[in-house]
HTML snippet that shows the backbone in 3Dmol.js (N, CA, C, O; Angstrom):
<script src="https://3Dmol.org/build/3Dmol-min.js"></script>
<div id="view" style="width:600px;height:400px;position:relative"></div>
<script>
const pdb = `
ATOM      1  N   UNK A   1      51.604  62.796 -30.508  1.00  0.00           N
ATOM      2  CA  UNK A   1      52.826  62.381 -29.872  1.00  0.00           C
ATOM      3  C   UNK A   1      53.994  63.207 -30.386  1.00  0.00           C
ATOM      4  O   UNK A   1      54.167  63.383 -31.592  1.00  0.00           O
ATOM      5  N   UNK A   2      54.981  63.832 -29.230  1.00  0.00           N
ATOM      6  CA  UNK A   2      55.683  64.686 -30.041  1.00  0.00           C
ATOM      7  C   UNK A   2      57.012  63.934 -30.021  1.00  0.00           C
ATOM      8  O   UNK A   2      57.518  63.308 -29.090  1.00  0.00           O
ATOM      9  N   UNK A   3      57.521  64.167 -31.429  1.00  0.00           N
ATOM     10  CA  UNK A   3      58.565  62.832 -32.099  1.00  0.00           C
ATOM     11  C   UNK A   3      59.921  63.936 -31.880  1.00  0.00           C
ATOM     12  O   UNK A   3      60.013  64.976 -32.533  1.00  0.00           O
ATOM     13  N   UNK A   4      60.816  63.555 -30.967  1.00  0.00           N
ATOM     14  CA  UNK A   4      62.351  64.301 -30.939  1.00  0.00           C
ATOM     15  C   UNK A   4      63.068  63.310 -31.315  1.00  0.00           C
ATOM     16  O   UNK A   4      63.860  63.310 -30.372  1.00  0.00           O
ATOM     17  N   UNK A   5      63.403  62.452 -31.980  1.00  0.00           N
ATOM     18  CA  UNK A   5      64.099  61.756 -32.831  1.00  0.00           C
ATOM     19  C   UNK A   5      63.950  59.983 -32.487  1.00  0.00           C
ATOM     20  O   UNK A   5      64.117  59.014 -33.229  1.00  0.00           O
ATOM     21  N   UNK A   6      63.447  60.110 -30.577  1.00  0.00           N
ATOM     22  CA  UNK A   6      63.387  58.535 -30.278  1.00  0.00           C
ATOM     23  C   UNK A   6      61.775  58.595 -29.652  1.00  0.00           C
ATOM     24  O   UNK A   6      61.059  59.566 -29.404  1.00  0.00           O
ATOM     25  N   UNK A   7      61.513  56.967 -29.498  1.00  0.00           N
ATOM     26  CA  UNK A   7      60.317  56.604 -29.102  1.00  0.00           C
ATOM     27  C   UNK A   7      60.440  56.942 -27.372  1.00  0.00           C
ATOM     28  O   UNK A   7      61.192  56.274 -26.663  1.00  0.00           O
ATOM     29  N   UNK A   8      59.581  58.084 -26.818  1.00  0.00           N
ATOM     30  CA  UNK A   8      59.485  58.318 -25.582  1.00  0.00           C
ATOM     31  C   UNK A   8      58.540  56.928 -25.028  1.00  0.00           C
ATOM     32  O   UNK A   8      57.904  56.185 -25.776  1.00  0.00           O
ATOM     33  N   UNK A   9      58.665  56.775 -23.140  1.00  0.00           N
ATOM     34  CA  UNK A   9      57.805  56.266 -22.662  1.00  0.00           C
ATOM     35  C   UNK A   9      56.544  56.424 -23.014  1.00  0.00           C
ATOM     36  O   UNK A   9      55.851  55.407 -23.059  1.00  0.00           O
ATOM     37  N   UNK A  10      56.042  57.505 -23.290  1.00  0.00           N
ATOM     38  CA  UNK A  10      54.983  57.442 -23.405  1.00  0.00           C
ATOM     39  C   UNK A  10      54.234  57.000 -25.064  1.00  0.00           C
ATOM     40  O   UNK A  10      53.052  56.672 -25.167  1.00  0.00           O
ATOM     41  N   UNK A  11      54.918  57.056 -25.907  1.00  0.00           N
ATOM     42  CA  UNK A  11      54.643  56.810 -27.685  1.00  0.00           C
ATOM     43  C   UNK A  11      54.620  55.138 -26.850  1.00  0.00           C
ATOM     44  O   UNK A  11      53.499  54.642 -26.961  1.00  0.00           O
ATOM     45  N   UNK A  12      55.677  54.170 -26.022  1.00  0.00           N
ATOM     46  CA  UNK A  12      56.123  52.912 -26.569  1.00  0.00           C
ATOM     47  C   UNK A  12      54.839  52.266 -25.386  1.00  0.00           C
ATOM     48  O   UNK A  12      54.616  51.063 -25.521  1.00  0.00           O
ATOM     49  N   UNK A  13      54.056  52.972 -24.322  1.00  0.00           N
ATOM     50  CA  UNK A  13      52.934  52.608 -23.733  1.00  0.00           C
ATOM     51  C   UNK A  13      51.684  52.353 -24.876  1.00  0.00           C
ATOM     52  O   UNK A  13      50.877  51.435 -25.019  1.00  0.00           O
ATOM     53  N   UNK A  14      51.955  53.746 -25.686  1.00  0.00           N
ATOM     54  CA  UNK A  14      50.400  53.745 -26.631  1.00  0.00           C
ATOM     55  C   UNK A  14      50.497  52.865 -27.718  1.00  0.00           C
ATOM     56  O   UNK A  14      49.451  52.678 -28.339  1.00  0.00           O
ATOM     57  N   UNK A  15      51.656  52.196 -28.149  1.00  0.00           N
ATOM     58  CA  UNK A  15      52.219  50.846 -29.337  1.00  0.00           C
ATOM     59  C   UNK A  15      51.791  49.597 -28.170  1.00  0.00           C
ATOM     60  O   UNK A  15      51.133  48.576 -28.370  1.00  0.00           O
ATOM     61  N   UNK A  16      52.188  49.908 -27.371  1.00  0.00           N
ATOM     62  CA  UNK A  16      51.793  48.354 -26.464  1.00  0.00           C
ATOM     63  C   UNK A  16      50.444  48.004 -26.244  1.00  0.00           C
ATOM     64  O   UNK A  16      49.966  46.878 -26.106  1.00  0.00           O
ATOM     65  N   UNK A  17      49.727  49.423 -26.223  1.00  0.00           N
ATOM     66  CA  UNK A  17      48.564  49.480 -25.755  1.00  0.00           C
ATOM     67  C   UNK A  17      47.560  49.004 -27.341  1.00  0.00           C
ATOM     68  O   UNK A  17      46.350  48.777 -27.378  1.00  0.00           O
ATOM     69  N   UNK A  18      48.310  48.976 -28.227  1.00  0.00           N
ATOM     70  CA  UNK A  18      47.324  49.124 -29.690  1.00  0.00           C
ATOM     71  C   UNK A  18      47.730  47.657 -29.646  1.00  0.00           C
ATOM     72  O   UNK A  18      46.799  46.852 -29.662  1.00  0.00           O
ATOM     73  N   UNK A  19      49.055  47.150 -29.591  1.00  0.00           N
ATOM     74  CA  UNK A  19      49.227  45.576 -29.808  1.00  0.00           C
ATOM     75  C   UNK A  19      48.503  45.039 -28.843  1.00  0.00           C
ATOM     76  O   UNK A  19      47.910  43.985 -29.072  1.00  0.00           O
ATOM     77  N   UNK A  20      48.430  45.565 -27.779  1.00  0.00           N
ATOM     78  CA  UNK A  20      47.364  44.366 -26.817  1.00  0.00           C
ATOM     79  C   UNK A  20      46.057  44.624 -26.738  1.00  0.00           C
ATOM     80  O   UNK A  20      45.471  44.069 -25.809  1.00  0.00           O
ATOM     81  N   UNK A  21      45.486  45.251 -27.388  1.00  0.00           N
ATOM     82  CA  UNK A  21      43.607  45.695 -27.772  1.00  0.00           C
ATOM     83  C   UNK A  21      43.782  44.616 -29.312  1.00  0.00           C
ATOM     84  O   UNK A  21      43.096  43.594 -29.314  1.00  0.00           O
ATOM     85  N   UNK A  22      44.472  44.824 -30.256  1.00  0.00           N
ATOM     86  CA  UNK A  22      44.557  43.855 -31.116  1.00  0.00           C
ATOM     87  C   UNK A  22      44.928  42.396 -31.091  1.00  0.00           C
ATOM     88  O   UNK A  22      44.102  41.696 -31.675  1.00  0.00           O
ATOM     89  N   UNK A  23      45.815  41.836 -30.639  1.00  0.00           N
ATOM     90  CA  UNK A  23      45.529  40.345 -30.297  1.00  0.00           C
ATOM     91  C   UNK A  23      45.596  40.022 -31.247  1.00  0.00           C
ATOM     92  O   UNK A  23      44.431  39.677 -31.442  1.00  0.00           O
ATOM     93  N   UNK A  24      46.190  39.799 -32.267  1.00  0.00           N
ATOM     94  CA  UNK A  24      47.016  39.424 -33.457  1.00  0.00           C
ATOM     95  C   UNK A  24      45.376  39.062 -34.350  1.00  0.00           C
ATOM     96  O   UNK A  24      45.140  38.090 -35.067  1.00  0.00           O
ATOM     97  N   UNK A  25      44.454  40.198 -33.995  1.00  0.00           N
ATOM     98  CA  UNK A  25      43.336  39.701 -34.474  1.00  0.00           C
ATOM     99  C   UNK A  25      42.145  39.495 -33.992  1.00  0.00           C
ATOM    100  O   UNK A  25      41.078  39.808 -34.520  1.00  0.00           O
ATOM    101  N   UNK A  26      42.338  38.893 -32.845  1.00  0.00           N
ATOM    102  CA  UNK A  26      41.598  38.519 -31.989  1.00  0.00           C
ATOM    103  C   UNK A  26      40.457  39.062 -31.215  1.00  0.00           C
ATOM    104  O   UNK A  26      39.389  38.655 -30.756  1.00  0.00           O
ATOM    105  N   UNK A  27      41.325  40.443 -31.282  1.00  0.00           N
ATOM    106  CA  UNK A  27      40.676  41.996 -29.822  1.00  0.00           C
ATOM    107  C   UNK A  27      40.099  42.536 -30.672  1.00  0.00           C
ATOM    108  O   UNK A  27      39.274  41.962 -31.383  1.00  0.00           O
ATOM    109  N   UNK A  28      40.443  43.868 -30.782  1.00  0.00           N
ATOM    110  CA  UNK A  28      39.257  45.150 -31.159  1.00  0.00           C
ATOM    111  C   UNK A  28      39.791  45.383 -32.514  1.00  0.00           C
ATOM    112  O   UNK A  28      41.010  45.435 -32.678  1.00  0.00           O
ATOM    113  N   UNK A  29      38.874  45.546 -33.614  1.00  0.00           N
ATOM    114  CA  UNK A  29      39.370  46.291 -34.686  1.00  0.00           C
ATOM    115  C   UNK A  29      40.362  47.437 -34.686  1.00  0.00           C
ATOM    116  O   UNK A  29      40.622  48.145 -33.714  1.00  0.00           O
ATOM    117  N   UNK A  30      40.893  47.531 -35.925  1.00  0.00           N
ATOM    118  CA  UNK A  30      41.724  49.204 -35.798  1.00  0.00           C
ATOM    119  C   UNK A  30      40.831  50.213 -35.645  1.00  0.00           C
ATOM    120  O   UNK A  30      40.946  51.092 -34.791  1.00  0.00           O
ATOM    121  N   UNK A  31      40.190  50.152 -36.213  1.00  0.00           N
ATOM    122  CA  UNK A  31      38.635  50.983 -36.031  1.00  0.00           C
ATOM    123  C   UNK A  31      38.257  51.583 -34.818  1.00  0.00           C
ATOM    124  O   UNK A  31      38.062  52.719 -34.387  1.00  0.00           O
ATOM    125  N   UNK A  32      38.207  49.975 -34.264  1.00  0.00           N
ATOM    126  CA  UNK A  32      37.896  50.147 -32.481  1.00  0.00           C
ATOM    127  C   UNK A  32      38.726  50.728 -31.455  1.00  0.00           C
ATOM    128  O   UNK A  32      38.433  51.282 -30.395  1.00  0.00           O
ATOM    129  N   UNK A  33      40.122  50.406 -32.158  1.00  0.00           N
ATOM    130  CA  UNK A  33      41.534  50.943 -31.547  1.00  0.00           C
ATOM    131  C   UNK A  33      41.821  52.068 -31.474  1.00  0.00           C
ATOM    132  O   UNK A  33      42.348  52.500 -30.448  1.00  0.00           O
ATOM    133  N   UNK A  34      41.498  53.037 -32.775  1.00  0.00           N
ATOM    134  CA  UNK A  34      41.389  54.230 -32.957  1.00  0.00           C
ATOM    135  C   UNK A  34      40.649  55.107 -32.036  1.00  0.00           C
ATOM    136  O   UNK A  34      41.036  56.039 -31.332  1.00  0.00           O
ATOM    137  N   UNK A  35      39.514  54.591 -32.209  1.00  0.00           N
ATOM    138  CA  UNK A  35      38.803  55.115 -31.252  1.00  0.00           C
ATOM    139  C   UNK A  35      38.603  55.267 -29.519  1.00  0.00           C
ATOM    140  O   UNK A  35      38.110  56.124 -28.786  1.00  0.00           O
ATOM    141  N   UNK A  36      39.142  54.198 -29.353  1.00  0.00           N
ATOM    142  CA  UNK A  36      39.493  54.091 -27.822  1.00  0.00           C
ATOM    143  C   UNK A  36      40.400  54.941 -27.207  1.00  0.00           C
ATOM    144  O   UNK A  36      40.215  55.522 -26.137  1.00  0.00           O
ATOM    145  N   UNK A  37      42.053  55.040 -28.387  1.00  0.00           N
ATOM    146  CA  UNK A  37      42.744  55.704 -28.129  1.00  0.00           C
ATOM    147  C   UNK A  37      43.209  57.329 -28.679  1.00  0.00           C
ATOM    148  O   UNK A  37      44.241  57.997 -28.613  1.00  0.00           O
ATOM    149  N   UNK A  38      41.661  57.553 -29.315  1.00  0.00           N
ATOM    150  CA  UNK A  38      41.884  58.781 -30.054  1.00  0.00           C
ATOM    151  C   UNK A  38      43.104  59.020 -30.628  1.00  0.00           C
ATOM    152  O   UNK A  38      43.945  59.900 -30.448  1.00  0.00           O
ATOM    153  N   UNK A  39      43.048  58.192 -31.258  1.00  0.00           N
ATOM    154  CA  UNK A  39      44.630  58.254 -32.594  1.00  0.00           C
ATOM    155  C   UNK A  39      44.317  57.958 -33.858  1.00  0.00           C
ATOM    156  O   UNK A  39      43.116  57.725 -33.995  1.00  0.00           O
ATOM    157  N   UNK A  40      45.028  57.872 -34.941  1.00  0.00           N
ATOM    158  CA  UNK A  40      44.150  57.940 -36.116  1.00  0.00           C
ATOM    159  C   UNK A  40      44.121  56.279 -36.467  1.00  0.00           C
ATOM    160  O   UNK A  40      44.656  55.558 -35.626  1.00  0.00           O
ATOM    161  N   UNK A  41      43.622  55.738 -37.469  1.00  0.00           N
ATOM    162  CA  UNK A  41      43.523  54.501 -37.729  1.00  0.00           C
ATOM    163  C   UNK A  41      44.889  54.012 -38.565  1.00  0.00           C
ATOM    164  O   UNK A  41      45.313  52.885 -38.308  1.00  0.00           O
ATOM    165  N   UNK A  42      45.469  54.688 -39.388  1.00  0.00           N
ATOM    166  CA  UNK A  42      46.677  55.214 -40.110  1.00  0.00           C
ATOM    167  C   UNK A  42      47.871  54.803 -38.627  1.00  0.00           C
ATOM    168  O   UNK A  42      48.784  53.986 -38.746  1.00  0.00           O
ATOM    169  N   UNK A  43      47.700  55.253 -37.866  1.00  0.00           N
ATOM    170  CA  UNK A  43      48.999  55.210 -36.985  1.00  0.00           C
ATOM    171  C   UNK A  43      48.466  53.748 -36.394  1.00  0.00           C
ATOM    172  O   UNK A  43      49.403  52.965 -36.549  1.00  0.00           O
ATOM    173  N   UNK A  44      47.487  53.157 -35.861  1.00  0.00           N
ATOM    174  CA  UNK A  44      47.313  52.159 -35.474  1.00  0.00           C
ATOM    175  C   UNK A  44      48.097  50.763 -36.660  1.00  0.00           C
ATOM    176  O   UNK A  44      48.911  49.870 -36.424  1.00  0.00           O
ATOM    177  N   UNK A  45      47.291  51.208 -38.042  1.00  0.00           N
ATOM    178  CA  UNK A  45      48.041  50.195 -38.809  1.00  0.00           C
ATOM    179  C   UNK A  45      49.188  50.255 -38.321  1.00  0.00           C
ATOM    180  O   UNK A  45      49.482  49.475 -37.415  1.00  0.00           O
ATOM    181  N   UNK A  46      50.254  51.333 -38.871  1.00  0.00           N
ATOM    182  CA  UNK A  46      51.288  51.126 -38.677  1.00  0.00           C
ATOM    183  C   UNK A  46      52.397  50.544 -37.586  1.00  0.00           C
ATOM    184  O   UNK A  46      53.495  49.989 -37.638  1.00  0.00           O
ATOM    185  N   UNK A  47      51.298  51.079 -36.387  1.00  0.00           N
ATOM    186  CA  UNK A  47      52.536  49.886 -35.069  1.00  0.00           C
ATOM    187  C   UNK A  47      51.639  48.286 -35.708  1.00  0.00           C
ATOM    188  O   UNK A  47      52.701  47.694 -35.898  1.00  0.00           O
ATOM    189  N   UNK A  48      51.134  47.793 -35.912  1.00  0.00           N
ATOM    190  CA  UNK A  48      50.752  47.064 -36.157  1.00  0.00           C
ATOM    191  C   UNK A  48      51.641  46.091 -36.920  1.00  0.00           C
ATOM    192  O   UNK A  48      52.118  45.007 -36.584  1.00  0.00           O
ATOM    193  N   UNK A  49      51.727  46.832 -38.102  1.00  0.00           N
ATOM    194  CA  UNK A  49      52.957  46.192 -39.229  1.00  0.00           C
ATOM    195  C   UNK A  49      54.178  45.890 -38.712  1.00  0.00           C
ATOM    196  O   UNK A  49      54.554  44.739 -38.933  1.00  0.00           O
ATOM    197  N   UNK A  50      54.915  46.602 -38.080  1.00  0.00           N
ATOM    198  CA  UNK A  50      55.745  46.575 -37.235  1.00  0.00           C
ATOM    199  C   UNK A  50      56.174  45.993 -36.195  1.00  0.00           C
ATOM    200  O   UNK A  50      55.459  46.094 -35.198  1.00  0.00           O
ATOM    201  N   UNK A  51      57.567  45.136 -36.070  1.00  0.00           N
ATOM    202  CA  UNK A  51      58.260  44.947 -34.840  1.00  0.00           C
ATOM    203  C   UNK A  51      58.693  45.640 -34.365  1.00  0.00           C
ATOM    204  O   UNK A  51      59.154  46.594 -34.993  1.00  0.00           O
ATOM    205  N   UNK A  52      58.795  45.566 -33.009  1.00  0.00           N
ATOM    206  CA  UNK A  52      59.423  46.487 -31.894  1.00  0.00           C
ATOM    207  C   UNK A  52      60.669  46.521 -32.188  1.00  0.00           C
ATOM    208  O   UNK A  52      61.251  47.074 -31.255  1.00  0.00           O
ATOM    209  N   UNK A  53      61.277  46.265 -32.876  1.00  0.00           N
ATOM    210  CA  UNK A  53      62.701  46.467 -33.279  1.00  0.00           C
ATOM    211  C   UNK A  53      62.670  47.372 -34.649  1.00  0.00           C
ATOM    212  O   UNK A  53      63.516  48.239 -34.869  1.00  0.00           O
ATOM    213  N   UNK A  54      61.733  47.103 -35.423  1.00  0.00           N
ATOM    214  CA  UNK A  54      61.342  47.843 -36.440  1.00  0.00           C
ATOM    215  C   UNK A  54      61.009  49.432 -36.139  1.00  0.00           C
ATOM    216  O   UNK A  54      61.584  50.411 -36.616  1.00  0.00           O
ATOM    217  N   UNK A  55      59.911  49.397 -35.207  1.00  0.00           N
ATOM    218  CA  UNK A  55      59.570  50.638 -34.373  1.00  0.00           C
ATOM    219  C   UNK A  55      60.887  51.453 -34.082  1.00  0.00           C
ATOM    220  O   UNK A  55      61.141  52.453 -34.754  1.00  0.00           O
ATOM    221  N   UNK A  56      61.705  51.028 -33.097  1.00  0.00           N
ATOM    222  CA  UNK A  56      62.444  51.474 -32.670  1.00  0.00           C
ATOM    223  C   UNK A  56      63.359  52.523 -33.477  1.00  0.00           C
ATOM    224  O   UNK A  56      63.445  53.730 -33.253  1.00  0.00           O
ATOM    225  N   UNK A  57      64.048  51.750 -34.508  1.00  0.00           N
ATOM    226  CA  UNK A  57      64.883  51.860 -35.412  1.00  0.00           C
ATOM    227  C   UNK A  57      64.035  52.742 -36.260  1.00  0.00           C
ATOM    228  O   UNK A  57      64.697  53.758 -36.474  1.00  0.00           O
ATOM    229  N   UNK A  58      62.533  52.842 -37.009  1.00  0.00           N
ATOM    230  CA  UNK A  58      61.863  53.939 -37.272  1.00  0.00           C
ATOM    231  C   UNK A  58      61.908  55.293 -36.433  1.00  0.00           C
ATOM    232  O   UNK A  58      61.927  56.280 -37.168  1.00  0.00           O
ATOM    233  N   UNK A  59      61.930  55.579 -35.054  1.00  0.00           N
ATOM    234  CA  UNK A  59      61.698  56.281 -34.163  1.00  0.00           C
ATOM    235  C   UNK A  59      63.126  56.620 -34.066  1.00  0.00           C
ATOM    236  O   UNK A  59      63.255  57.799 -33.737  1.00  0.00           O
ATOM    237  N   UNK A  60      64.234  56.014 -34.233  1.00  0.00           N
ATOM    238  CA  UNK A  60      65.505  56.571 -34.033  1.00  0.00           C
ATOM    239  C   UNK A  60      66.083  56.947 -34.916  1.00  0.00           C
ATOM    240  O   UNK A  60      67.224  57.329 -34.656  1.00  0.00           O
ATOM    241  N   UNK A  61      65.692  57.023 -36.155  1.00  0.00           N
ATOM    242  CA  UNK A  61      66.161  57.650 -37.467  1.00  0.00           C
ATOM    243  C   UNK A  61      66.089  59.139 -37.680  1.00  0.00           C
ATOM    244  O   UNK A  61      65.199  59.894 -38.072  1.00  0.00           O
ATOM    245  N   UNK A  62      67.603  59.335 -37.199  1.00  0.00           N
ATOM    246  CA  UNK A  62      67.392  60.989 -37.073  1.00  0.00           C
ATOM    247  C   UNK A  62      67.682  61.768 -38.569  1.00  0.00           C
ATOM    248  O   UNK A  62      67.701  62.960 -38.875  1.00  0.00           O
ATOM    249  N   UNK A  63      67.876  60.633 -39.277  1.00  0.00           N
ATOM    250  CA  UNK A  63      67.476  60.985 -40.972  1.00  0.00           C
ATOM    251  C   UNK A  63      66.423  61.622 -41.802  1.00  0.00           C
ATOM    252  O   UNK A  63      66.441  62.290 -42.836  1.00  0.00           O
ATOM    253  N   UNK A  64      65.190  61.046 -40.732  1.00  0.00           N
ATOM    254  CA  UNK A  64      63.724  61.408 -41.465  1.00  0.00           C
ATOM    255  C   UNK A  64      63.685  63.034 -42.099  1.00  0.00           C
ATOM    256  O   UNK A  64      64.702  63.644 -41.769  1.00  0.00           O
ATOM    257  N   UNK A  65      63.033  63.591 -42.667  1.00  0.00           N
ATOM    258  CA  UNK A  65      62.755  64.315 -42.847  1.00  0.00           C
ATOM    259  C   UNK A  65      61.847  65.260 -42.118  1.00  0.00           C
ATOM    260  O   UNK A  65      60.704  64.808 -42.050  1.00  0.00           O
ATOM    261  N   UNK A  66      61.970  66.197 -41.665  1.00  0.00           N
ATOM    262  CA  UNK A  66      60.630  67.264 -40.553  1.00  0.00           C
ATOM    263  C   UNK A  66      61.019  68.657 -41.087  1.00  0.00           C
ATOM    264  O   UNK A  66      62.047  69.324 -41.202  1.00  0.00           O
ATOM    265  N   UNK A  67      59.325  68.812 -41.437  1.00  0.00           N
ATOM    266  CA  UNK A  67      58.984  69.753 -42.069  1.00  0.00           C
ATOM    267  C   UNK A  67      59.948  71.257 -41.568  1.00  0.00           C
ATOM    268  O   UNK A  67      60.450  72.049 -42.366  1.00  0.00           O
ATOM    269  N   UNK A  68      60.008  71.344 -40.193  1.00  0.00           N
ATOM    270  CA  UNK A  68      60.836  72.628 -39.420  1.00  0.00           C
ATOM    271  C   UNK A  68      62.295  72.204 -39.612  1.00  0.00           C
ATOM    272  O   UNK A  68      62.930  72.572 -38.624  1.00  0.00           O
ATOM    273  N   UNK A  69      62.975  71.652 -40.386  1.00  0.00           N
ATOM    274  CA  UNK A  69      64.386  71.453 -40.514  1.00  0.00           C
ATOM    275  C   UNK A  69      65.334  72.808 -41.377  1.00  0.00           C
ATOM    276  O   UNK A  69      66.488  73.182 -41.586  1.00  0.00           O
ATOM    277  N   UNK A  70      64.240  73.081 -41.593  1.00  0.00           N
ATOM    278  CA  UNK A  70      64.942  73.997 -42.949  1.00  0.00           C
ATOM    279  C   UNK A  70      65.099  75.270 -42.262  1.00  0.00           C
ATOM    280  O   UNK A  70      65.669  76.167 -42.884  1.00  0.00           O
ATOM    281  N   UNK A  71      64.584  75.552 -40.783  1.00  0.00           N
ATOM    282  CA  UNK A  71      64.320  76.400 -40.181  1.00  0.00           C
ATOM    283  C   UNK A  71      64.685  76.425 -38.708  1.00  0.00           C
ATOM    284  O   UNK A  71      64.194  77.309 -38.006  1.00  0.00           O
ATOM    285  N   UNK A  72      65.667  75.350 -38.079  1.00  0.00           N
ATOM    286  CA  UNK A  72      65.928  74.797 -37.044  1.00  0.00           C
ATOM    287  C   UNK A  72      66.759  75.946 -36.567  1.00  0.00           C
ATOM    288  O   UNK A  72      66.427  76.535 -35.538  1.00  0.00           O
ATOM    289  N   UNK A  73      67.975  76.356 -37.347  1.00  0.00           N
ATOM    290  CA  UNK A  73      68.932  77.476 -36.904  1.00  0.00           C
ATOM    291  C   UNK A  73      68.260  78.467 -36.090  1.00  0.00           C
ATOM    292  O   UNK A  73      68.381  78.702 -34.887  1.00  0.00           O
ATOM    293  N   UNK A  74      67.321  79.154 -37.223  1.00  0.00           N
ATOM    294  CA  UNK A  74      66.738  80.083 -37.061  1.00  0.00           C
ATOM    295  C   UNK A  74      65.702  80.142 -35.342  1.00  0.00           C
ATOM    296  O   UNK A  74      65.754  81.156 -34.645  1.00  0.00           O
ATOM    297  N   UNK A  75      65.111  79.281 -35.051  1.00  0.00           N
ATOM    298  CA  UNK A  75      64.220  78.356 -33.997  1.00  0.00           C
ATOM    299  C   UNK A  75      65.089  78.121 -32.610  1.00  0.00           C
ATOM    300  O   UNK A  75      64.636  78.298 -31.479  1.00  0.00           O
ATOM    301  N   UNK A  76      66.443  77.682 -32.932  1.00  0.00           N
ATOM    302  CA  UNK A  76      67.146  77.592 -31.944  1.00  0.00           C
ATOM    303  C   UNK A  76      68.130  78.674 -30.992  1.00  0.00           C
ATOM    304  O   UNK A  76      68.480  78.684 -29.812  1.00  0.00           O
ATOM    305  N   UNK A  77      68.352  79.502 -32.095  1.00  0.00           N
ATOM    306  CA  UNK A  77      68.682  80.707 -31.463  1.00  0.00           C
ATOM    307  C   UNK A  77      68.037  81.836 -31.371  1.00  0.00           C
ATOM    308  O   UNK A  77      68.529  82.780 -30.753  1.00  0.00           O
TER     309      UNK A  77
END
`;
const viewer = $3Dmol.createViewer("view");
viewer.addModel(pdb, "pdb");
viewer.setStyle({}, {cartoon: {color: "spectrum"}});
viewer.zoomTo();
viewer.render();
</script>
């Protein structure tokens, strides 16, 4: 998923899609989740842990750190 500072349509389909295969438990393992959606098990936890308000506010933090920052100038022009 490519991260430009906010959660695109398409990242907040594949979080909906991991919360509703999980079922607060209920549905498919992360395991199973992973695999369905060829994503890692690591990113599944994590929407997991997470509220959608939590998400969000993760995904809009144009604070984070990315590895190409140090090199953006250079990239952009």
């Amino acid at each position: 998923m490519k991260d430009n500072g906010s959660a695109s349509v398409k990242e907040w389909v594949v979080i909906h899609k991991i919360k509703g295969l999980y079922d607060r438990g209920k549905g498919l393992s992360i395991r199973a989740i992973s695999r369905e959606l060829s994503i890692s098990r690591n990113t599944v936890r994590k929407y997991l842990q997470l509220e959608e308000k939590q998400i969000s506010a993760y995904k809009d933090d144009g604070s984070r750190h990315k590895h190409l920052d140090a090199h953006r100038d250079f990239l952009i022009h």
